[in-house]
Z-matrix of the N, CA and C atoms (Angstrom, degrees):
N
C 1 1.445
C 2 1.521 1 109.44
N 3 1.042 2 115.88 1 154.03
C 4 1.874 3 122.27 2 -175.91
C 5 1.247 4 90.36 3 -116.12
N 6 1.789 5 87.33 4 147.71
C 7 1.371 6 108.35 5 -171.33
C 8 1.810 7 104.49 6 -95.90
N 9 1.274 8 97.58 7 155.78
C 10 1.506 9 86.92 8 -176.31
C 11 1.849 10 117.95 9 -78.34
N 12 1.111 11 97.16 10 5.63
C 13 1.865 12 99.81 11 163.70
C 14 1.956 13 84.07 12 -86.51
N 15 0.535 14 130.77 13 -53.77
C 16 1.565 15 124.05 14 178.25
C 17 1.467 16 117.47 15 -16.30
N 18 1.898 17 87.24 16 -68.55
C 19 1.385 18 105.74 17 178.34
C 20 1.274 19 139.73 18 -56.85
N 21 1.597 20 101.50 19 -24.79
C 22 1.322 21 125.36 20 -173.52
C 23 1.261 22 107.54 21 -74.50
N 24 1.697 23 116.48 22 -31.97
C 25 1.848 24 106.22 23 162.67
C 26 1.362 25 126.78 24 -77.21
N 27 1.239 26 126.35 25 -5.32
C 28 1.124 27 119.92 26 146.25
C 29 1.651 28 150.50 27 -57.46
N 30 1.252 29 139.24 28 78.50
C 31 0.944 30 152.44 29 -142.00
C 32 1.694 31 101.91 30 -99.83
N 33 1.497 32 108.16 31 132.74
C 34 1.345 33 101.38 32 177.25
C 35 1.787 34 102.96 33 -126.64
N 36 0.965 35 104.54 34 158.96
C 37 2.346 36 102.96 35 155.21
C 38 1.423 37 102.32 36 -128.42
N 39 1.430 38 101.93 37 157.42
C 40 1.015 39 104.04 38 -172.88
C 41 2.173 40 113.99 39 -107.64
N 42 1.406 41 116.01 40 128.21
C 43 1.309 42 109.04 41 -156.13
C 44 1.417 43 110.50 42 -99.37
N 45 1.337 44 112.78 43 139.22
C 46 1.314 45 102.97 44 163.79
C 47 1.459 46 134.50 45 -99.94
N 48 1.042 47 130.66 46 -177.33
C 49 1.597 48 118.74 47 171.82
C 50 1.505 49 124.27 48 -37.81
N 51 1.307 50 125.37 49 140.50
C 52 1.260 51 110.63 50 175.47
C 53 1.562 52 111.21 51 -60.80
N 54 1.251 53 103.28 52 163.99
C 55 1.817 54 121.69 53 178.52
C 56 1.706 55 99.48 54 -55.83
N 57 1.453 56 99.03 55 -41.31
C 58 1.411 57 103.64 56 -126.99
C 59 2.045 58 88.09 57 -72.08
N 60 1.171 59 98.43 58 -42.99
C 61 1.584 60 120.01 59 160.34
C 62 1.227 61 96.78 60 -37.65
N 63 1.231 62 135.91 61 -115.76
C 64 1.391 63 149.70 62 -145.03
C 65 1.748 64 106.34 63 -35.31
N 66 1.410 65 120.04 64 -42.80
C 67 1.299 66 134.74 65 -174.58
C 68 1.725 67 115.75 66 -76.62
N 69 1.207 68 103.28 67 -17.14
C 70 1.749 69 112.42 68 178.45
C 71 1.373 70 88.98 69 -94.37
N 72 1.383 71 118.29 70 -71.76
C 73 1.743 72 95.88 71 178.90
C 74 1.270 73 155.55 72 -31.13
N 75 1.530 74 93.94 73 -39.31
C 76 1.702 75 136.49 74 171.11
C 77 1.889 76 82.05 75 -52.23
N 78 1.342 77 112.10 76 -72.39
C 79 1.313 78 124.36 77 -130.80
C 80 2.098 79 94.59 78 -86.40
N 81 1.137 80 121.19 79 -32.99
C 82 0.964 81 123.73 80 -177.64
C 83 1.436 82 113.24 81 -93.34
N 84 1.012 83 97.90 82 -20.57
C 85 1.820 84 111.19 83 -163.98
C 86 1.681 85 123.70 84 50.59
N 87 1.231 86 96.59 85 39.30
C 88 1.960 87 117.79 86 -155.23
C 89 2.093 88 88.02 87 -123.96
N 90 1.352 89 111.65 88 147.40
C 91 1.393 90 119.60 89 166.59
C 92 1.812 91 89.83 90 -89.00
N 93 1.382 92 87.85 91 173.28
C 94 1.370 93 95.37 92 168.18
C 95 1.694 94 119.01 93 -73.94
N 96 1.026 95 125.35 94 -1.70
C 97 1.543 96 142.95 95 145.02
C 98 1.708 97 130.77 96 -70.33
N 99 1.184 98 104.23 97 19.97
C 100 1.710 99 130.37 98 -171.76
C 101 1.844 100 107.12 99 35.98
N 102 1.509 101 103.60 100 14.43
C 103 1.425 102 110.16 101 170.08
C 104 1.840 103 111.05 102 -73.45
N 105 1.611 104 96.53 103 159.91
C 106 1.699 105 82.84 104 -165.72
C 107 1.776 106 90.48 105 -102.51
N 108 1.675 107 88.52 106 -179.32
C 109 2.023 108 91.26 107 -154.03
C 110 1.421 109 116.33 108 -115.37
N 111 0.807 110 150.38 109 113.74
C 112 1.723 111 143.59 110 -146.18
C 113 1.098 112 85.44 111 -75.78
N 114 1.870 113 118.85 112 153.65
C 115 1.241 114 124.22 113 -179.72
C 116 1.417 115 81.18 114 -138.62
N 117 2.117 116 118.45 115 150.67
C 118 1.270 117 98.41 116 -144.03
C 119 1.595 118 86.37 117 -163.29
N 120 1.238 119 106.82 118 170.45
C 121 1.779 120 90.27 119 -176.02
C 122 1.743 121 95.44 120 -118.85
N 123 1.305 122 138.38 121 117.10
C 124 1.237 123 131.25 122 -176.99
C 125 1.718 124 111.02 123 -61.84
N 126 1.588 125 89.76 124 156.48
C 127 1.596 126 116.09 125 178.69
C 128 1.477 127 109.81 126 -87.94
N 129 1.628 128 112.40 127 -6.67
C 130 1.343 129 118.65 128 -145.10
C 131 1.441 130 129.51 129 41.73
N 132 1.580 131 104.99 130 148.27
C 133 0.945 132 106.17 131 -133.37
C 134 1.987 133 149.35 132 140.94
N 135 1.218 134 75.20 133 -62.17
C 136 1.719 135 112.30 134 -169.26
C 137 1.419 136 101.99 135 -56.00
N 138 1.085 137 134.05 136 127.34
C 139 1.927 138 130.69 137 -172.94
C 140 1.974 139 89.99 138 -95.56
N 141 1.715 140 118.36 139 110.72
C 142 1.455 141 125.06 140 167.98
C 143 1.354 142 85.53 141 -92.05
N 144 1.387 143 103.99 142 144.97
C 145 1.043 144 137.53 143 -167.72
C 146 2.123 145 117.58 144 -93.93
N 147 1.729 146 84.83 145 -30.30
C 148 0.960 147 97.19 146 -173.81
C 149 1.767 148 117.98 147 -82.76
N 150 1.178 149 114.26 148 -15.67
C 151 0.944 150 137.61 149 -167.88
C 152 1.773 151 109.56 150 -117.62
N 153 1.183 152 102.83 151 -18.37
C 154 1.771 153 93.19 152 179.49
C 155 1.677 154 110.59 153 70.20
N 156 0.987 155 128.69 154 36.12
C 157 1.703 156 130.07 155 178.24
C 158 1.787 157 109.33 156 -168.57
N 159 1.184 158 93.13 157 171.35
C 160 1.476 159 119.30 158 172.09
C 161 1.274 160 129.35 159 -56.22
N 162 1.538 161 142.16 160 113.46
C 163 1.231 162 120.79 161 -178.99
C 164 1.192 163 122.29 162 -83.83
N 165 1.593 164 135.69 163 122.90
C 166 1.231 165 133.88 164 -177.17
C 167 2.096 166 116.15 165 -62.56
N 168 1.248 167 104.25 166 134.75
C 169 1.391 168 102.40 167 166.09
C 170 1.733 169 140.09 168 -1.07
N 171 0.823 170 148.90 169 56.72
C 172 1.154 171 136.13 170 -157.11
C 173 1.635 172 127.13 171 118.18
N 174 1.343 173 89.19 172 14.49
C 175 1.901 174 108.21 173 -163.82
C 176 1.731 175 83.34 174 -93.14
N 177 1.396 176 106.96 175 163.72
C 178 1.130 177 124.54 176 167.87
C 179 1.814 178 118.94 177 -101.61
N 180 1.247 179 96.00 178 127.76
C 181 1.881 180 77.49 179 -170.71
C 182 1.927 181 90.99 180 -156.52
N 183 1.199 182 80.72 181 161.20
C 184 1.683 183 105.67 182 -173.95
C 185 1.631 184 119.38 183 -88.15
N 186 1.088 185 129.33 184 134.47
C 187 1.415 186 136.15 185 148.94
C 188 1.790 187 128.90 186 -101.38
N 189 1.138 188 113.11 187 119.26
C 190 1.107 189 140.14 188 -141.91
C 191 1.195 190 129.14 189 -139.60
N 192 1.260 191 142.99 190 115.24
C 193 1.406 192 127.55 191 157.61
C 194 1.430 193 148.91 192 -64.91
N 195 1.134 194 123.95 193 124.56
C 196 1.694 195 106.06 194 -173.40
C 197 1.504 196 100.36 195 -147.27
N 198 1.487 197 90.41 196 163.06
C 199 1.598 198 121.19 197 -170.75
C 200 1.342 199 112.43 198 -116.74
N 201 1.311 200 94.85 199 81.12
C 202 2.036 201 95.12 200 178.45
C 203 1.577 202 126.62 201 -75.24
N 204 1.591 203 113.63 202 -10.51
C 205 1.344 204 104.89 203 157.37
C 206 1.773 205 108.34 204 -108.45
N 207 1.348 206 110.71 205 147.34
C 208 1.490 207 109.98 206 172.45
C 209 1.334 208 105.72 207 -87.24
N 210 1.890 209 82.73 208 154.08
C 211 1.365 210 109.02 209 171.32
C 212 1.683 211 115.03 210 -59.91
N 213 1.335 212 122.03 211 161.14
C 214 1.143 213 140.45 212 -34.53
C 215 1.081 214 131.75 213 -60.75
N 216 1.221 215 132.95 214 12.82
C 217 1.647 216 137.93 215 146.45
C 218 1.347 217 120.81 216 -27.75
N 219 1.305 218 113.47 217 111.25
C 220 1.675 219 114.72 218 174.68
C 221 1.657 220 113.48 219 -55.97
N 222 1.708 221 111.24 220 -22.47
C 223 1.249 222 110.61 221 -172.46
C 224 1.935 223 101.09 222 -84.27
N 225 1.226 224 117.43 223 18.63
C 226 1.641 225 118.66 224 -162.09
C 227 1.813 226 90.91 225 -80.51
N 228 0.922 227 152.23 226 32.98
C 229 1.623 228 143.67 227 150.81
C 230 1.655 229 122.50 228 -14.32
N 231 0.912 230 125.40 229 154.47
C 232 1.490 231 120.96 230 -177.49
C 233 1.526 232 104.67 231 -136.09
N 234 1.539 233 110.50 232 152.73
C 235 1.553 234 98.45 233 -164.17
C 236 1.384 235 87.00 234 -179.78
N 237 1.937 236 105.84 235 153.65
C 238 1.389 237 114.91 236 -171.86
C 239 1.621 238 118.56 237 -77.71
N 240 1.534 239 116.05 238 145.48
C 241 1.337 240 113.56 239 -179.85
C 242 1.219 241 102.86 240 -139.45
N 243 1.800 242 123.24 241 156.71
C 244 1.363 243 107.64 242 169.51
C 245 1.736 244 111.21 243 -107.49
N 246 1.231 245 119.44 244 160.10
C 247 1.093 246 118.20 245 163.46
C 248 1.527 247 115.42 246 -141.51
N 249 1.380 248 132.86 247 177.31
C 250 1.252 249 129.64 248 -151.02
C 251 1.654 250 96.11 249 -84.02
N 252 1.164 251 126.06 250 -171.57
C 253 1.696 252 131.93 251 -155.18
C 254 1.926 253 81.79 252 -136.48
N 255 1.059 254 107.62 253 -55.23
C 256 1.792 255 105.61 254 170.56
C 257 1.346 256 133.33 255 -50.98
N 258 0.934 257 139.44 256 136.90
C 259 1.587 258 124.63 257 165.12
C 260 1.761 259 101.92 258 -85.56
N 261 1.548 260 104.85 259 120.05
C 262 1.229 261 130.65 260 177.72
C 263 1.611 262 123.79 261 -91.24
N 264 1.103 263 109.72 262 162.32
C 265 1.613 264 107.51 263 175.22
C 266 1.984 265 92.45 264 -65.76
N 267 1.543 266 99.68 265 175.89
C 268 1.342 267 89.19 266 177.50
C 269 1.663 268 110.63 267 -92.12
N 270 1.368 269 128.87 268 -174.06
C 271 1.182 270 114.32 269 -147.48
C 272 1.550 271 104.00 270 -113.83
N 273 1.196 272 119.88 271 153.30
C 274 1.432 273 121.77 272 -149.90
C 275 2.128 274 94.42 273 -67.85
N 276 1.765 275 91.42 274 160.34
C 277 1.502 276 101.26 275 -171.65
C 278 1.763 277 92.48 276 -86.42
N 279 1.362 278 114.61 277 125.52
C 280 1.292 279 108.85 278 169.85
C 281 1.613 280 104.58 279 -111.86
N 282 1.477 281 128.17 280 138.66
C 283 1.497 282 113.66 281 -132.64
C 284 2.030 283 63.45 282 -140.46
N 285 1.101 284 112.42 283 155.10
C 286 1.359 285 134.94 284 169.72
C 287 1.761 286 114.83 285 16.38
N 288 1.273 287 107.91 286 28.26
C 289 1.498 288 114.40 287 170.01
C 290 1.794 289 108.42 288 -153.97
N 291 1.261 290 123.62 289 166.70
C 292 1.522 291 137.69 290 -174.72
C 293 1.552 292 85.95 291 -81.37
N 294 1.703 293 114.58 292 153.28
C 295 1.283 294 127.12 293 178.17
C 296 1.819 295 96.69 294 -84.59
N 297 1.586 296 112.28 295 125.47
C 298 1.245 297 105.51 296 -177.85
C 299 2.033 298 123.57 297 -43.47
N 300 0.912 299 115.68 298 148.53
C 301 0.916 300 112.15 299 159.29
C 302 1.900 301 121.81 300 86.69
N 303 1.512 302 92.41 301 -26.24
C 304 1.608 303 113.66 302 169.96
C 305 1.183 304 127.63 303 -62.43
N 306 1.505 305 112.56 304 -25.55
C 307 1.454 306 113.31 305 175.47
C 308 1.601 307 103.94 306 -138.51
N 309 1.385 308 100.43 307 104.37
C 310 1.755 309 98.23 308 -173.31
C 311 1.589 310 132.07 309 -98.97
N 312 2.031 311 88.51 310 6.28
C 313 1.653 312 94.07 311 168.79
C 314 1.384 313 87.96 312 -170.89
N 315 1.428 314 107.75 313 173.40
C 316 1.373 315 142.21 314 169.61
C 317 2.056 316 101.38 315 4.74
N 318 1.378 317 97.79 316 113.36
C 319 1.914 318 86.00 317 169.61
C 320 1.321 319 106.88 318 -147.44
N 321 1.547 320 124.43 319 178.84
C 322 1.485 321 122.59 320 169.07
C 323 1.197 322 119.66 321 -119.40
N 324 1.361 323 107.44 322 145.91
C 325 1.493 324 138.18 323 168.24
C 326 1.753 325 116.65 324 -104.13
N 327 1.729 326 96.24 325 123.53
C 328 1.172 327 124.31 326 159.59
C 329 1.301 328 131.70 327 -89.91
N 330 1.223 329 135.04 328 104.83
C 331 1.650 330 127.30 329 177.74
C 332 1.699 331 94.00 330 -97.67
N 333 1.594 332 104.71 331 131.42
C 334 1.258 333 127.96 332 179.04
C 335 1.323 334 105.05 333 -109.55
N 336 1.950 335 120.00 334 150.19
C 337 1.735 336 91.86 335 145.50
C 338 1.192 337 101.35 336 -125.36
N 339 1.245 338 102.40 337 -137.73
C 340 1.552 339 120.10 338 -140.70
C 341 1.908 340 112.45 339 -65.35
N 342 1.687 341 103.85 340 -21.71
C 343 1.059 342 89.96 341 166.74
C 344 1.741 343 137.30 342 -109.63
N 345 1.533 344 82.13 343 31.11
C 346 1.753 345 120.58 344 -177.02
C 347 1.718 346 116.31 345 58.88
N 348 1.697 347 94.14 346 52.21
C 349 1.660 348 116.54 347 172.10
C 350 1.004 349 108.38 348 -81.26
N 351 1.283 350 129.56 349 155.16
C 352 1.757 351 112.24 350 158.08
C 353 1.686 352 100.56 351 -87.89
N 354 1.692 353 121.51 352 144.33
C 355 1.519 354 102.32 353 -169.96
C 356 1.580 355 87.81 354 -122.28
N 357 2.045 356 128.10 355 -17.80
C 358 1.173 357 123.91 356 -175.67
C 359 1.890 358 89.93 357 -141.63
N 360 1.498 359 111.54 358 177.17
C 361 1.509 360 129.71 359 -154.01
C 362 2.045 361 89.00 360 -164.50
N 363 1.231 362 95.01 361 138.17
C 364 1.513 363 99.45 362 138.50
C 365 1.614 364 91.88 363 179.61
N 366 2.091 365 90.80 364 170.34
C 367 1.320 366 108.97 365 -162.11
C 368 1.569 367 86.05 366 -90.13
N 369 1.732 368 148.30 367 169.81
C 370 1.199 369 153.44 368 150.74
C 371 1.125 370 100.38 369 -138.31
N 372 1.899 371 97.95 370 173.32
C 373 1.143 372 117.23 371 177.07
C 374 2.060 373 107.64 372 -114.92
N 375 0.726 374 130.63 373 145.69
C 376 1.620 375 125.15 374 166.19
C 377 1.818 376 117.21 375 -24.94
N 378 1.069 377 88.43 376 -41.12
C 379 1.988 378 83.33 377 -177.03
C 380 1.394 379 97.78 378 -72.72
N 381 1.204 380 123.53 379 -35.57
C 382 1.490 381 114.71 380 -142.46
C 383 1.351 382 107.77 381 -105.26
N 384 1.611 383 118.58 382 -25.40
C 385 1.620 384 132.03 383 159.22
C 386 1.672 385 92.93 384 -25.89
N 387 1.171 386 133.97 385 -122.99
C 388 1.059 387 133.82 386 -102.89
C 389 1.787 388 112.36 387 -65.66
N 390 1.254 389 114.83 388 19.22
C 391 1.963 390 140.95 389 -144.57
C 392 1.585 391 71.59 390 -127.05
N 393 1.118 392 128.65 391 -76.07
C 394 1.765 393 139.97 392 -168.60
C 395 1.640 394 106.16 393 -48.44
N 396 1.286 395 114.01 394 -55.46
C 397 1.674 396 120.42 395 -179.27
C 398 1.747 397 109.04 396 -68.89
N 399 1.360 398 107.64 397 -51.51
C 400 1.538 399 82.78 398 152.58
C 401 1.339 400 136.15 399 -56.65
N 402 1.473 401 128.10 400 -40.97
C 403 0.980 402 130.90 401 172.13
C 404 1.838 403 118.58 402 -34.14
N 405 1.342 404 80.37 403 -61.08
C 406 1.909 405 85.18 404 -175.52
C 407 1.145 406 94.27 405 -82.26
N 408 1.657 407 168.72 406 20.51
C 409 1.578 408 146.01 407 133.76
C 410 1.116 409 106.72 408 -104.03
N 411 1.557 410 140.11 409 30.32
C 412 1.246 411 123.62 410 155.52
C 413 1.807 412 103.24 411 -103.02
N 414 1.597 413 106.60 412 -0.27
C 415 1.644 414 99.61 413 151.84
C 416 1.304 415 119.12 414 -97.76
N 417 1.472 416 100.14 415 152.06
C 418 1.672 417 120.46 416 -175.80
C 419 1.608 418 94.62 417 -56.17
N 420 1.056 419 130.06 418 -79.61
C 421 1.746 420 139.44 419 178.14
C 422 1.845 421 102.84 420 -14.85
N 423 1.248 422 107.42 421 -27.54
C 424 1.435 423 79.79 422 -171.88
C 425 1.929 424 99.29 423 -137.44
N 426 1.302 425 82.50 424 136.55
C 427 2.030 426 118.63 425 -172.51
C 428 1.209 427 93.69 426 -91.46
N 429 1.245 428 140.93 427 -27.67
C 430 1.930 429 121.16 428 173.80
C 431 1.394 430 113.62 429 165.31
N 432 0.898 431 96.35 430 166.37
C 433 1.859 432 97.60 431 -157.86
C 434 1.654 433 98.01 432 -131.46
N 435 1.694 434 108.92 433 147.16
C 436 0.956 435 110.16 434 -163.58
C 437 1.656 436 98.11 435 -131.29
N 438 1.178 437 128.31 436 146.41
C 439 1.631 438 153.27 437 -174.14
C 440 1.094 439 132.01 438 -104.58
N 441 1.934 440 115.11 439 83.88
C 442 1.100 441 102.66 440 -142.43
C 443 2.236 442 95.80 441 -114.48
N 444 1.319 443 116.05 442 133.80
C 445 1.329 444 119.13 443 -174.70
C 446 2.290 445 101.04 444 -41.32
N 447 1.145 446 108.64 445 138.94
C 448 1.282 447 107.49 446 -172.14
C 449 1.604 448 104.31 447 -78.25
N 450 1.210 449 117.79 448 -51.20
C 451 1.288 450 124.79 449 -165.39
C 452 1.822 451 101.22 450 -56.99
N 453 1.258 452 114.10 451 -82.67
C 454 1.598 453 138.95 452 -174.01
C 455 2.138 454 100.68 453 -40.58
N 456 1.599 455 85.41 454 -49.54
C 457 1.398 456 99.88 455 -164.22
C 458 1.537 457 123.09 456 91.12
N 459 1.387 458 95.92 457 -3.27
C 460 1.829 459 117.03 458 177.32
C 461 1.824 460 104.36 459 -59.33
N 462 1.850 461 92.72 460 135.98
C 463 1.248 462 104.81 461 172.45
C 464 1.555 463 110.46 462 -55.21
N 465 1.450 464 121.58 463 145.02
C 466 1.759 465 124.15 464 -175.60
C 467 1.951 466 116.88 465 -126.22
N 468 1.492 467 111.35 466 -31.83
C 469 1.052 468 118.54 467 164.21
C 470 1.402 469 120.15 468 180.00
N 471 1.065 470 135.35 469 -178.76
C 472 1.528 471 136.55 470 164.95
C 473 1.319 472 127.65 471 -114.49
N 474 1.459 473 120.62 472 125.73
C 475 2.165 474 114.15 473 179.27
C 476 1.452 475 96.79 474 -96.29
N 477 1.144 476 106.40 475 137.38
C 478 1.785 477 112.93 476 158.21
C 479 1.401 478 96.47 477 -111.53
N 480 1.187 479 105.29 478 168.47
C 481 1.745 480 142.10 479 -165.41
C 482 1.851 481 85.73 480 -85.52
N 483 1.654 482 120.38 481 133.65
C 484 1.409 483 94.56 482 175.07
C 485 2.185 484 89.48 483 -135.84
N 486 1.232 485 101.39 484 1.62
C 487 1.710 486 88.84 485 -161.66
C 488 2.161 487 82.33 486 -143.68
């Protein structure tokens, strides 16, 4: 078992979608499945993906499909996400804590490794996430863990290992 001075050298950030993603969609209005992408006016609310936060009322934002593990991974699933309809600055570095407000109850965590298996799972709560994400990258077995909304089951973000 690791001690939590252990844990405490473990350093994670938390990632969002690549740019390069969000900006082909924007620009094509196509998922990466050449399916086309609802463009939509938010209720606020809405978790963008691309940005790591909440969309306020009246924002314009996209629905979309994406595949956050690659193929040939049996774990490669595809599933809806939103992201903003604007091209935004990129989205702030949130370094060893959850971006406020992004996850406002109960969600899941996937620890994957290296050949993008899932090898551990658990359900959390917001306080207790960022104790859990260390948990699963201070083992060798697992390359990064992924955050997935509990209810929907929708992909929410990705931690890499950074210290």
């Amino acid at each position: 078992m690791n001690s939590p001075a252990m844990l405490q050298e473990i350093s994670f950030t938390v990632s969002p979608l690549a740019g390069e993603f969000s900006a082909r969609v924007r620009r094509t209005l196509r998922d990466d499945f050449g399916r086309s992408v609802t463009v939509t006016i938010a209720e606020g609310g809405e978790p963008l993906r691309d940005q790591v936060r909440r969309a306020s009322p009246g924002e314009r934002i996209i629905l979309c499909s994406h595949q956050a593990v690659p193929l040939p991974s049996l774990f490669a699933e595809i599933g809806p996400i939103f992201i903003s309809a604007e091209p935004a600055s990129p989205a702030p570095l949130w370094r060893d804590e959850l971006p406020p407000g992004y996850f406002p109850r109960t969600f899941a965590l996937r620890a994957y490794d290296g050949q993008d298996r899932i090898t551990d799972s658990a359900i959390c709560e917001p306080a207790g996430a960022p104790a859990k994400i260390r948990e699963f990258l201070i083992r060798p077995d697992v390359a990064y863990v992924h955050a997935r909304f509990a209810g929907h089951g929708c992909y929410a973000c990705r931690f890499d290992r950074t210290g």
